[in-house]
N, C-alpha and C positions, 0 to 999 in steps of 0.2 A: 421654834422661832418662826414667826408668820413671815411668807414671801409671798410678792408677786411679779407673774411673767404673764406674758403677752403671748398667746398662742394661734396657731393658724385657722383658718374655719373647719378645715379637714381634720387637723391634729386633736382641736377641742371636739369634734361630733365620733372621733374613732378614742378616745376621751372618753366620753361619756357613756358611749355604748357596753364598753367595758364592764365597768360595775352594772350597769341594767344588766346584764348576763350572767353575771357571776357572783353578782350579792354582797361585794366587795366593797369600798369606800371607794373614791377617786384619789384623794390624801393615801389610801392604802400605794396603789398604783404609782403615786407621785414619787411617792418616796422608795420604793421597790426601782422604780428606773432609774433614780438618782443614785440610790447605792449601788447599781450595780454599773454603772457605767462611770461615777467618780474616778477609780482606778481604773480605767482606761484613759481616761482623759490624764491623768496624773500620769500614767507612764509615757502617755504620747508627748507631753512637755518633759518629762526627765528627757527622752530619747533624743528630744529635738536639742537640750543642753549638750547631752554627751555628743552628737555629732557636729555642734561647734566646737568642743573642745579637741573631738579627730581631727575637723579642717585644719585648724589652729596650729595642730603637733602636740597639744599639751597632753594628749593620750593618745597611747596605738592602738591600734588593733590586732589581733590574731587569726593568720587563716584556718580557717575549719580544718585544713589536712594538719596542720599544725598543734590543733586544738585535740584532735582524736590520735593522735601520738603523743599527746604529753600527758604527765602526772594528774593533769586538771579533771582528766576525765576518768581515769582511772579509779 
């Protein structure tokens, strides 16, 4: 699926440099930084859910000395 973004003058020239080096596509590149930082971004929004739902009370948490004495970790 074709996209476009808007990129900085520094980001697009260290961008391009890239594949001049490496023989690589840009599209290669493009899509290598997007899969690999997707799930990071996905877990930083889960995280930021679950810590509304800590503030909230609708879930606890457990202390680490807690957590390395119980079953969980065993």
């Amino acid at each position: 699926m074709p996209t476009s973004i808007r990129l900085s003058y520094e980001v697009e020239r260290r961008l391009d440099s890239l594949p001049a080096k490496t023989g690589r596509s840009k599209a290669h590149y493009l899509r290598e930084f997007i899969e690999r930082s997707l799930e990071d971004v996905e877990d930083c929004h889960l995280a930021a859910e679950v810590l509304v739902r800590i503030r909230s009370g609708e879930e606890g948490i457990l202390k680490a000395e807690d957590f390395w004495n119980s079953d969980v970790y065993r």
